[in-house]
N, C-alpha and C positions, 0 to 999 in steps of 0.2 A: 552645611553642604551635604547632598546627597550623591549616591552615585547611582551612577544610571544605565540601565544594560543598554547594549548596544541592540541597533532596531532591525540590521542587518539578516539575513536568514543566515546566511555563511558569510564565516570570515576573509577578509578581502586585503587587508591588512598585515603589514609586514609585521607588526607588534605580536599581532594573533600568531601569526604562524612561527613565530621565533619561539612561544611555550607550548606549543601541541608537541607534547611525550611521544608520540608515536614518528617523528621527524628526527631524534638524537640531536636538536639542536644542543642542546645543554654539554653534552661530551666535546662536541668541538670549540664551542667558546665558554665552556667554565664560568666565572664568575663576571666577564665580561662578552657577557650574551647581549645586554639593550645595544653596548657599543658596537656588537657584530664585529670584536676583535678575538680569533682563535686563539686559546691557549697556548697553541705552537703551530706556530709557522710551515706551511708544506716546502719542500726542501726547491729552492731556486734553481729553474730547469735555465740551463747555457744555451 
């Protein structure tokens, strides 16, 4: 199996944009970034 780039010009895709370094996705969900679960919770407004 090979892998294949995407044929795309620009990315369109939520996958894409969850690793572009320049977004800080990484700081807000840590090691569960594919799952798009934050490493800590924003504090539950009343």
């Amino acid at each position: 199996m090979r892998a294949e780039r995407c044929a795309q010009a620009t990315c369109h895709c939520h996958i894409g944009y969850v690793h572009a370094p320049h977004l800080g996705m990484a700081e807000i969900y840590g090691d569960r970034i594919l799952e798009r679960i934050p490493s800590k919770m924003p504090p539950k407004s009343v």
